[in-house]
N, C-alpha and C positions, 0 to 999 in steps of 0.2 A: 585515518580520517576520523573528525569526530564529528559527533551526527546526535540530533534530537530526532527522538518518536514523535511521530504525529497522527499517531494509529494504526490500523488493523484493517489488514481484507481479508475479507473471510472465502475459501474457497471451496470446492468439493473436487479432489484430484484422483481419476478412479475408483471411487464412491467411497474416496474417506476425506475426512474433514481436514483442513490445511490451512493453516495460517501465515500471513504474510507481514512483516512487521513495515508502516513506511516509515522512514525517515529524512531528514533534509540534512544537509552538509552543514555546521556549524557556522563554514568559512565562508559561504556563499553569502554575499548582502542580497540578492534576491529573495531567500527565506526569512528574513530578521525576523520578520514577523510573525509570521505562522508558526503558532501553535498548536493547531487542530488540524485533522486532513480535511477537515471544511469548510476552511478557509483556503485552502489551494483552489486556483482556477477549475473550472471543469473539464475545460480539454485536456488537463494534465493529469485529471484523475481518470477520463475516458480513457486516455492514451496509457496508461497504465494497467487500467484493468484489458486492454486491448492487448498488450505485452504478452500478460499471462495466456491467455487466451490463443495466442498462435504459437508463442515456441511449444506449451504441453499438445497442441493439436500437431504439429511437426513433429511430434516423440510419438506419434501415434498413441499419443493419452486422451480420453474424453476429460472435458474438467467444465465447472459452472461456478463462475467467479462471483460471487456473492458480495453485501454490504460490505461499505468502510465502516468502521467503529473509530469511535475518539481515541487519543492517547489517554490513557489514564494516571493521575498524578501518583506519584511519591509518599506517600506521607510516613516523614520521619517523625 
């Protein structure tokens, strides 16, 4: 699959820092757009940090899913 970043969740997974790359599926026409994960809907980014939040709680893990960050460009 090919996929662009569109940021960063930052997490705390048993009191260490962890990060989470998002990205969107190239081939989707739903994403064309989005370039930032700040421009995705809210309930796609609630529902995402929602994700994380019950499977580590199901592995009997504490975790505190922290800020999105931007994707950061490239520069060549």
């Amino acid at each position: 699959m090919h996929a662009r970043c569109i940021g960063m969740m930052t997490m705390i997974d048993t009191g260490k820092v962890d990060y989470k790359i998002i990205a969107v599926a190239l081939d989707d026409p739903s994403f064309n757009a989005v370039q930032q994960a700040s421009e995705m809907p809210s309930h796609q980014m609630m529902m995402l940090q929602r994700f994380f939040q019950d499977y580590k709680q199901l592995e009997g893990k504490s975790v505190e899913v922290g800020e999105f960050q931007p994707a950061k460009p490239v520069i060549r």
